[in-house]
Each structure stands twice: as C-alpha cells, then as structure tokens.
N, C-alpha and C positions, 0 to 999 in steps of 0.2 A: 575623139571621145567615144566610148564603146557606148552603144544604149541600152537599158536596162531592160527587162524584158518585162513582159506584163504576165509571166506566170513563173514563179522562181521553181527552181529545178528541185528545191527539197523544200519539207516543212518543219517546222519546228516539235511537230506532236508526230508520232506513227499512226499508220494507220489500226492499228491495236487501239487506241486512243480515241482513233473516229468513231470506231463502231461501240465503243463503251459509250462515247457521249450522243449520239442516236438512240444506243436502245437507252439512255437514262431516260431519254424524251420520252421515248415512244417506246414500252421492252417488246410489244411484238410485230414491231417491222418486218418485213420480209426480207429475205436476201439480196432478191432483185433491187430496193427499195433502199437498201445498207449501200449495197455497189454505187447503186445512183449517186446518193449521197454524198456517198465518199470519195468517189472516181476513178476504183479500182474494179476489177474484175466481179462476178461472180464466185468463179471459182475460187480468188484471194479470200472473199468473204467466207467462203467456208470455212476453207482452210484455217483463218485466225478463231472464226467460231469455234470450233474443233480445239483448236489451241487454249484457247479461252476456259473452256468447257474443264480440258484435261486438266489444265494449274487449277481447276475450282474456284475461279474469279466470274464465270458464270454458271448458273443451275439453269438447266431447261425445262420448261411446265408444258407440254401440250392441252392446247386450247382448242379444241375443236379440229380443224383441218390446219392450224399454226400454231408454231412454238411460241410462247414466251418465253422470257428470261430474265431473269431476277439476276441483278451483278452483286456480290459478294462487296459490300461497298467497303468493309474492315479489314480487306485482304489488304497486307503492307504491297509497299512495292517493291521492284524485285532487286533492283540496282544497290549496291553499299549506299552510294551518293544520297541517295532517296529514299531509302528501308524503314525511316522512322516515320515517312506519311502513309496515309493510304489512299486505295483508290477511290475512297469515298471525298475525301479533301482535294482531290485533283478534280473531281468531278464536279464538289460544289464552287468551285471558281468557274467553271470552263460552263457548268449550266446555270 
C-alpha cells in the first residue's frame, strides 16, 4: 500500500488566490511576508503582483515606505467556467 504523503503535491487554489486572500486580511503586507505565507518565492510574488496590478484586480496606494493594495473585489473571474462570480464572492468564503 502506497503511503500518503503529508504535503500534496498541488493545491486546490493558485497561488494568484493566496496572495488575494493575504492582502484581503492585511492589504499592506510585505512581499517577504506574502512569500512566507504563501510558500513561494519572492520573486513569484512579484511577479503575480505585477500580474494582478496589470488585469486591474489590484490598485496599489503607497503608504509611506509600503504599498498598499486595495483588490478590485467586483472584478468577475476570468475562466467561462466561473465568469459569472467574482473576486469579491470567492473571497468572502475563503475570509
């Protein structure tokens, strides 16, 4: 019998999804702080940051020496499958 492992090798949410439901908590987390979190890179958190920013599902506010970020909570989603919720509805389950 094979044994199961105690960290599955995918998740059911992207990590696109982790750092939305982070900054819901907290919007001006740090990078380092996202990574942690999340259990990816730095530099991945940019990168989706970045990503995020461009489709306009986040706007960034600098706050003194840190960004905040306000998520666009009425932006639909992006898939057919899913187009009719948004990111605001996925969010209040998941926070």
């Amino acid at each position: 019998m094979a044994s199961v492992s105690q960290h599955p090798s995918w998740t059911f949410l992207t990590n696109h999804t982790h750092i939305l439901v982070v900054l819901s908590r907290e919007p001006s987390r740090r990078i380092r702080d996202l990574a942690s979190e999340v259990g990816i890179t730095e530099r991945a958190v940019q990168r989706i940051l970045a990503e995020l920013i461009h489709d306009g599902i986040l706007i960034v506010k600098k706050e003194g020496r840190r960004n905040c970020y306000r998520i666009r909570r009425g932006t639909r989603l992006r898939h057919p499958l899913e187009s009719q919720h948004t990111i605001g509805e996925i969010l209040g389950l998941l926070t």
